[in-house]
Backbone as CSV, one residue per row, in Angstrom:
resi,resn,N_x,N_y,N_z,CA_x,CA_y,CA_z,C_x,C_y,C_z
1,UNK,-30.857,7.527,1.392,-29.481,7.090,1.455,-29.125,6.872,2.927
2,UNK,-28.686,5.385,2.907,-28.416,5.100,4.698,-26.679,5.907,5.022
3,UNK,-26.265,5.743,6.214,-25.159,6.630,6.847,-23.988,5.723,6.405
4,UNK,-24.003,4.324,5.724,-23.159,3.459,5.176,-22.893,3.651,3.848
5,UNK,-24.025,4.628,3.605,-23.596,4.389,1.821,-23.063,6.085,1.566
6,UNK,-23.321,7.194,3.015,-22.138,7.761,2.914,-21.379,8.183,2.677
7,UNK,-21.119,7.230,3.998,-19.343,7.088,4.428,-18.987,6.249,3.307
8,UNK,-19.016,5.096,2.873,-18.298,4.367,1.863,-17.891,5.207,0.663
9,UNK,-16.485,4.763,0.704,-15.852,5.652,-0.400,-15.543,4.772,-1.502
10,UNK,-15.447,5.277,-2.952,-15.136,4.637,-3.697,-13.698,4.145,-3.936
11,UNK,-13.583,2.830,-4.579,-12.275,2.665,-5.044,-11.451,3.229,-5.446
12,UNK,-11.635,4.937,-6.160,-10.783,5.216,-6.318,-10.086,6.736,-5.406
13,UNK,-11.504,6.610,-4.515,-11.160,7.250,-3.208,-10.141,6.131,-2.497
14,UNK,-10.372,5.246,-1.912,-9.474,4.575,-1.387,-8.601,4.357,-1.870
15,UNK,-7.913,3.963,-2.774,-6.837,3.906,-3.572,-6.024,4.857,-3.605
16,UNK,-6.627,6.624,-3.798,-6.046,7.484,-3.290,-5.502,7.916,-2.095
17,UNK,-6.009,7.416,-1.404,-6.141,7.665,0.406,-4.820,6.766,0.646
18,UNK,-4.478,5.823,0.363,-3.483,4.771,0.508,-2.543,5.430,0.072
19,UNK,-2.027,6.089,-1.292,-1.316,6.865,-1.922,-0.801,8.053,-1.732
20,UNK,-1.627,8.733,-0.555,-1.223,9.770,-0.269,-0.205,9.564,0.690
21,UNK,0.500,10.918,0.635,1.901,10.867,1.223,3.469,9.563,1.272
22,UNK,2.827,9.252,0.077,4.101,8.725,-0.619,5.033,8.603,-0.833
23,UNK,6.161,8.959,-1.190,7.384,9.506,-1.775,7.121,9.278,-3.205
24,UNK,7.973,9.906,-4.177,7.761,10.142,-5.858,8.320,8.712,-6.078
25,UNK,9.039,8.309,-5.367,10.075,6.835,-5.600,8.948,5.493,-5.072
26,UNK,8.306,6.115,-4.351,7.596,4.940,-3.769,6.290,4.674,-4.829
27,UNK,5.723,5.933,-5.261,4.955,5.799,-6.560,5.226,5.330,-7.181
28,UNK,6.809,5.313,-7.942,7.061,4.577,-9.114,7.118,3.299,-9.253
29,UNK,7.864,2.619,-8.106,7.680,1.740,-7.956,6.405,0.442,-7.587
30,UNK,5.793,1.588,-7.200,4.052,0.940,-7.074,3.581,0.960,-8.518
31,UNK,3.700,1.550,-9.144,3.066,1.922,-10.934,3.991,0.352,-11.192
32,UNK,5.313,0.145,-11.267,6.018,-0.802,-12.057,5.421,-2.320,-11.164
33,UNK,5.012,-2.237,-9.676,4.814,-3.193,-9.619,3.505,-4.206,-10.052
34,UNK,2.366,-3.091,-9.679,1.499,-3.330,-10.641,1.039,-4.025,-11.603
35,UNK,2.069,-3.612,-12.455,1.965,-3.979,-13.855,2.759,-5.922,-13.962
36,UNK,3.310,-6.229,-12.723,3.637,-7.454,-12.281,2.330,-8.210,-11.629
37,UNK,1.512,-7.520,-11.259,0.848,-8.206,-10.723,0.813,-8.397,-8.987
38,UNK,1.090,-7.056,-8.521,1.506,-6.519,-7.044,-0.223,-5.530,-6.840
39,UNK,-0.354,-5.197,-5.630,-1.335,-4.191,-5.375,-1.232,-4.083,-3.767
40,UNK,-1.557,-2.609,-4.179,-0.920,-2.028,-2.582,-2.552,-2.337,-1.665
41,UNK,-2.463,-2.632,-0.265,-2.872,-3.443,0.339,-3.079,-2.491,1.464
42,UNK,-2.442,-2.237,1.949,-2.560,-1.029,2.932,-1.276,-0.261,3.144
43,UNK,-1.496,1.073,4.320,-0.340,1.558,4.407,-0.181,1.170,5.811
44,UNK,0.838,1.539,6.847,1.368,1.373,8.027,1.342,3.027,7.837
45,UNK,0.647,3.657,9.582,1.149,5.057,9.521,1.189,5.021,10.807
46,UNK,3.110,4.774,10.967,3.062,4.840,12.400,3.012,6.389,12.761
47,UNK,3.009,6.788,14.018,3.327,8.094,14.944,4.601,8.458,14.722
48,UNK,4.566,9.748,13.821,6.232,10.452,13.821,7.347,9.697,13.127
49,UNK,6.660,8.730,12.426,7.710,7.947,11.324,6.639,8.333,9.950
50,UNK,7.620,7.503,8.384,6.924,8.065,7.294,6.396,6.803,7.219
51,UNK,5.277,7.152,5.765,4.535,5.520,5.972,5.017,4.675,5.449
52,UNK,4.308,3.427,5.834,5.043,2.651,5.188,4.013,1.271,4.434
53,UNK,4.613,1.343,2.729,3.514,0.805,2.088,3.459,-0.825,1.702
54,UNK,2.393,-1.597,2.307,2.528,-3.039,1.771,2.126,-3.397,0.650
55,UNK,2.813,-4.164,-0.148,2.232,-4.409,-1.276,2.052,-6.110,-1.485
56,UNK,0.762,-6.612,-2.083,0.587,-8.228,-1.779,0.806,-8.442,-3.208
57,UNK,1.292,-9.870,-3.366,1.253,-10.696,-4.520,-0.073,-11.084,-5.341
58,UNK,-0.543,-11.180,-6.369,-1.812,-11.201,-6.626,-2.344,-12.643,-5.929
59,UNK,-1.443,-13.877,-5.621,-1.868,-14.941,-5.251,-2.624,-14.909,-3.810
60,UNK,-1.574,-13.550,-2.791,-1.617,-13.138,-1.097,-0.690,-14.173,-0.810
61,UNK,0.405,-14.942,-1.358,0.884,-15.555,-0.403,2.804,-14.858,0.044
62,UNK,2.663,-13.517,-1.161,3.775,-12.645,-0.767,3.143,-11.331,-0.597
63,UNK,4.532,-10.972,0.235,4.276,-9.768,0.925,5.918,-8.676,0.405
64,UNK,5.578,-7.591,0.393,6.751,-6.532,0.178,6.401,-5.206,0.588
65,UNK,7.596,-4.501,1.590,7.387,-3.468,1.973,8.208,-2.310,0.953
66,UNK,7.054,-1.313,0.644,8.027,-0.300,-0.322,8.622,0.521,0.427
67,UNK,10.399,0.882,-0.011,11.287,1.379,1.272,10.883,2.978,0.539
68,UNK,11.643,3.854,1.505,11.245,5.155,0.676,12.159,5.759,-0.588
69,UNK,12.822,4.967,-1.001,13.468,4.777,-1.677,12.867,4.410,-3.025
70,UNK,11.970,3.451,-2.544,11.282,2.827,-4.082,11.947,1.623,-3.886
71,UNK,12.316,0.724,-3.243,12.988,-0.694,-3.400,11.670,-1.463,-2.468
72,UNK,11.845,-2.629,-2.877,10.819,-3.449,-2.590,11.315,-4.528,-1.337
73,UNK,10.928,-4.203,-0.346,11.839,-5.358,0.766,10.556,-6.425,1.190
74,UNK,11.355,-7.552,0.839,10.270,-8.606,0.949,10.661,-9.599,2.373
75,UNK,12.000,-8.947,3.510,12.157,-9.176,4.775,12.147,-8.124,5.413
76,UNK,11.194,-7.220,5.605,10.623,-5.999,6.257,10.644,-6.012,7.941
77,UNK,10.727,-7.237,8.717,11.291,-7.201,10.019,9.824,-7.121,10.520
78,UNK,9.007,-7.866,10.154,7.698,-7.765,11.030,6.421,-8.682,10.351
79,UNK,5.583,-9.257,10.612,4.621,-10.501,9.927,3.566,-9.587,9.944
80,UNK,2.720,-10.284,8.653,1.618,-9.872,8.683,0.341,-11.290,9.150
81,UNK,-0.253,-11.007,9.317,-1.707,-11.688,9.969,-2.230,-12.078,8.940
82,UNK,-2.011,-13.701,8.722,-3.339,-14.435,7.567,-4.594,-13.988,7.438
């Protein structure tokens, strides 16, 4: 077993890893979006702020930030990189 196969974690390691430290509101709303056809994409973990989760359109040509609230802001005040 090479040092790549590891470290590589499974999907549903990663998936978890993204998920952690959440809010209960921000879960739910990830479960409902889902089921639209949303998938969380990465998190933002800035320094001394909470995280903050992107979620893409299944097409990638939308973007939405989950607030901690559980609301979905799709003018989040910052671009993402094609």
């Amino acid at each position: 077993m090479s040092d790549r196969e590891r470290r590589s974690k499974t999907d549903e390691e990663s998936a978890a890893d993204l998920r952690a430290g959440l809010t209960h509101e921000q879960l739910n709303a990830l479960h409902t979006l889902e089921h639209f056809g949303w998938t969380l994409r990465f998190v933002r973990r800035p320094l001394f702020l909470d995280p903050i989760p992107v979620v893409f359109f299944r097409d990638g040509t939308r973007f939405a930030v989950l607030e901690a609230d559980g609301t979905a802001n799709e003018n989040p005040g910052f671009k993402i990189r094609p």
